[in-house]
N, C-alpha and C positions, 0 to 999 in steps of 0.2 A: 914064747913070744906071741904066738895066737890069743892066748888066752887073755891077755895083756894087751891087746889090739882092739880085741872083741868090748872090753870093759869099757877101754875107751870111747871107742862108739857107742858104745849103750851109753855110758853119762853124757857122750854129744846131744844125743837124740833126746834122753831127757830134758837137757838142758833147752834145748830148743823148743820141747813142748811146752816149758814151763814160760817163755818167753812168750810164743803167741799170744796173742791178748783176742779172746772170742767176742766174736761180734756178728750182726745180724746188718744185711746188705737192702735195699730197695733201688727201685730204677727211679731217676730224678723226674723222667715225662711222669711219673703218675703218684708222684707226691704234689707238684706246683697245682694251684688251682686260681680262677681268678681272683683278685682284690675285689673284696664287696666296699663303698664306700656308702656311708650313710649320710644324710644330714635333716633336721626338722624343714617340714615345707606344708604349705595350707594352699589351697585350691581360692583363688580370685577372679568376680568377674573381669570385663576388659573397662564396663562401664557402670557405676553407681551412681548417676544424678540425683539432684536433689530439684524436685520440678518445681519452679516456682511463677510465680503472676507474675506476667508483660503489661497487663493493665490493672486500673483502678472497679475495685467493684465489689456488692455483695456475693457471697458463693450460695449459688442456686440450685446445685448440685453437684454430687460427690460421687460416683456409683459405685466406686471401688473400694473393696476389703483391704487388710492386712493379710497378706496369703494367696490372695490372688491373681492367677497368671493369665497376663494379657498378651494380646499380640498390637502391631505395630498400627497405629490409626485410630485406636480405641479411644473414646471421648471419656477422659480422665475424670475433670471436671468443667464444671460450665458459670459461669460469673451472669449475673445483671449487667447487661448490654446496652438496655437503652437509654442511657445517656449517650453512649459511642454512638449509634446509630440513630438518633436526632445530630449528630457531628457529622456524620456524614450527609444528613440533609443539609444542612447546614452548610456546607463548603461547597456541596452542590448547586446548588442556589450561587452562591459568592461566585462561581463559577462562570455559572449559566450570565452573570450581571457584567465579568471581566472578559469573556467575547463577547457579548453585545457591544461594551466598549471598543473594543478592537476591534472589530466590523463597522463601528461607527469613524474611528479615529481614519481606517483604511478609505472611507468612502470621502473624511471629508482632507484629504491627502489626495488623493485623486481627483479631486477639483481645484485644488490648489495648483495642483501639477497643469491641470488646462488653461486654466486663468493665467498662469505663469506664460505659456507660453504665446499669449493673448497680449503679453504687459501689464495684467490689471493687477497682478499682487507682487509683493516685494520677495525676492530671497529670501528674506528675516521670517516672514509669515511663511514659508514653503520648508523651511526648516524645521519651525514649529510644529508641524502637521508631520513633519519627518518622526519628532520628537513623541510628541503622542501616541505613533503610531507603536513605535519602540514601545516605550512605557506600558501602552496597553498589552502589550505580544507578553511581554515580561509577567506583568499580572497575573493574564492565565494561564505560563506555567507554572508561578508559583500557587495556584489554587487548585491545578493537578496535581502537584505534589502532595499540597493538605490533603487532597481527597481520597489519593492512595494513602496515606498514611492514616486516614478516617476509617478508612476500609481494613487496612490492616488492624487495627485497632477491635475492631469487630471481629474480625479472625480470629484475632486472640482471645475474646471473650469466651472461647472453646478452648481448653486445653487438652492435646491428643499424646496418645504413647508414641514416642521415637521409633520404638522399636519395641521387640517382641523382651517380654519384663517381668518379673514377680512386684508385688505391691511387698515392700519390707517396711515402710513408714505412712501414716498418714497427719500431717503435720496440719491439715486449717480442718473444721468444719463449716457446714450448713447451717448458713446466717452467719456466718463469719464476716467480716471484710476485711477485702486482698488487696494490697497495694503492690505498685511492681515492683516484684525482689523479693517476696512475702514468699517463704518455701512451704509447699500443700502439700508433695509428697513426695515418698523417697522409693527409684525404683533400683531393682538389679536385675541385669541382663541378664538372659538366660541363655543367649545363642551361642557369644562368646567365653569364655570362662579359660583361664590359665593358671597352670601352678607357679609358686616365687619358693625360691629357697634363700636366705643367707650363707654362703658359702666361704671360709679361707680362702687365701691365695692359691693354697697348694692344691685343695679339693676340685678347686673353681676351676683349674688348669687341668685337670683329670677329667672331670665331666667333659670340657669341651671334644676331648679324643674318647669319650666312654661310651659302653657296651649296654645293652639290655637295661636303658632309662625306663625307670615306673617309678608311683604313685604308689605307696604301700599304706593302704586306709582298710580297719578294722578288717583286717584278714582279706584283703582281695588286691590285688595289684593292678592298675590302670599302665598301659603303654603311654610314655610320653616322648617327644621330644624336644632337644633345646631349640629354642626361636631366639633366643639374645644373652647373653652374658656382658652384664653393664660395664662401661670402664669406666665405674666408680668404684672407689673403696670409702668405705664408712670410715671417717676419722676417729669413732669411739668404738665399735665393736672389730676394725679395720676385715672387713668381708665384704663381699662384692654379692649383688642380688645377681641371681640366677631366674628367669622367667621362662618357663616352658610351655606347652598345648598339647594337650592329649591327640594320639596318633586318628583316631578314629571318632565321629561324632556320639553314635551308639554307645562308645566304654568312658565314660565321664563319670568322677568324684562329683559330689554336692559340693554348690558351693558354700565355704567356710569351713570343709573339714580340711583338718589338721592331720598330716601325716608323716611319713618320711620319706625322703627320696632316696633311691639304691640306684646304684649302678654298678659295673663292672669296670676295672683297668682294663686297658689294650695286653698287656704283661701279664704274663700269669706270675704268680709268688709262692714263696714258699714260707711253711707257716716256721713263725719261732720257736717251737719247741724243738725244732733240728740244729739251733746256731748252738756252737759252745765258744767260748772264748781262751784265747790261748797267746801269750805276750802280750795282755793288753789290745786284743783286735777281735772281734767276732768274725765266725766264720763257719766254715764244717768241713769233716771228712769227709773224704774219697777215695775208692781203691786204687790201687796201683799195680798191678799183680796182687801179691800176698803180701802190703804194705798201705800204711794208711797215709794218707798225704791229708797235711790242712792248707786249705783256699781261705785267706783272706778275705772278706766283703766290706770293702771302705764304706759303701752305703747301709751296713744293716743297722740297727738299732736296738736294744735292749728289750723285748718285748714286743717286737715288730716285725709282720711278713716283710720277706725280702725277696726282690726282683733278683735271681741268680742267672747269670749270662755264661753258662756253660751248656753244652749238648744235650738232647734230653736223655739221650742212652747213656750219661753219669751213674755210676753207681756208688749212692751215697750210702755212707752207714748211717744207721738209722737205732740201733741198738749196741750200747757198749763204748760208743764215745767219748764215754766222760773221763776213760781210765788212759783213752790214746796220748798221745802224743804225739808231734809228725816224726813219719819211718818207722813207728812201730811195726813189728811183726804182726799181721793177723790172721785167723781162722775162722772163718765164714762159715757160719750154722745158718740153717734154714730161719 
């Protein structure tokens, strides 16, 4: 009966070994890593005017290149003026002619007024004098007005940088003539500058919660962060612009380079080479003791990291999966 006991148990034990299913284990904290997301994005000033004439005129001067970086004040170009400024002699004069009259109209108002109350002129005739007086007042604001606008006119025959600019177009030259509206050149900003992306729904909704935003141009990465996330969505490509501003003035892309934008999930994931699928669900093993248990993932996807909402001290199988089953027996090799 020993002998017959003993056999038994040895083919238990065989039988069990033969059962285990070998497998190799990892800790779940240090497989998950963050979501990189990606999407194309190009570096844009805040401002690219197109400078053009406020007045009528030859161009008398140009002094700026294509290429060259101005600062704010800078005398762009310069128009023939003297037609505007014979106008504003001109009005000045018309001026000086419509207070004369209204110092005259004042003074003969004020004899009316005395004679009035003398009896020797009529109400009708002290209205009159009222009336002129008016009229004259009127005049010379309306030839204050010509005169600042004579003046401004001259002003303009200077056109100055807004702001601090590179020269990217030069649209009139010297000896040209510029009428108002006539575009001369074309500047872009240099102070301000932001990056746009076109972003999906689901991206778009990620960056606004996202981690470590840059700028990835020809091998170097710019710090950026979001300033607006538009709530538009594009009816034909249906993504929404994304508009950022680099963190620091010193670490700035040029502008018009074309780059990608990276960022991180809040979530760390884990990558898809660990899902297997098992009834129809993706999911992954997990120990149990000496026992593989499969976890469901309603969220995962086909080829996709996945966000896993278990402890990080899980320990996943990571080698040997494909043969499990849930409850399988297992033996954990290094």
């Amino acid at each position: 009966m020993s002998n017959r006991l003993w056999l038994l148990v040895s083919l238990s034990c065989i039988s069990f070994a033969q059962a285990a299913v070998p497998v190799s284990t990892a800790v779940l904290g240090e497989l998950v890593t963050p979501q990189v997301y990606s999407a194309p994005a190009q570096v844009r000033p805040l401002n690219r005017p197109q400078i053009a004439a406020e007045v009528s005129g030859q161009i008398l001067r140009l002094p700026v290149r294509v290429g060259e970086a101005v600062t704010a004040d800078t005398v762009l170009v310069e128009l023939d003026c003297r037609s505007h400024q014979a106008q504003v002699q001109a009005v000045g004069a018309a001026l000086q002619r419509a207070q004369a009259q209204l110092r005259f109209a004042r003074t003969q108002l004020q004899r009316a007024q005395n004679l009035r109350r003398k009896g020797s002129v009529s109400n009708e005739i002290l209205e009159q004098r009222r009336l002129a007086v008016n009229t004259a007042s009127a005049d010379v604001q309306a030839q204050q007005v010509q005169q600042e606008l004579a003046r401004l006119r001259v002003q303009h025959c200077q056109i100055q940088a807004p702001f601090a600019a590179l020269i990217s177009q030069r649209l009139g030259s010297v000896g040209g003539y510029a009428t108002p509206g006539t575009p001369l050149l074309e500047l872009v900003q240099l102070e301000q500058r932001e990056v746009r992306a076109e972003l999906r729904t689901l991206a778009a909704e990620t960056l606004r919660a996202g981690q470590n935003i840059r700028f990835h141009y020809q091998g170097q990465d710019y710090p950026v962060q979001l300033r607006t996330l538009l709530p538009l969505v594009d009816e034909r490509t249906r993504t929404r612009e994304a508009r950022l501003t680099f963190r620091t003035a010193d670490t700035v892309a040029d502008i018009g380079a074309a780059g990608r934008l990276l960022w991180h999930s809040t979530q760390p994931v884990l990558a898809a080479q660990y899902l297997v699928r098992r009834d129809g669900q993706l999911g992954i093993f997990v120990t149990q003791q000496d026992q593989a248990r499969f976890i469901a993932l309603a969220q995962a996807q086909e080829g996709q990291p996945v966000v896993v909402d278990l402890p990080a001290e899980t320990i996943l199988i990571v080698e040997g999966r494909q043969r499990l089953q849930d409850g399988d027996t297992i033996q954990v090799h290094p």
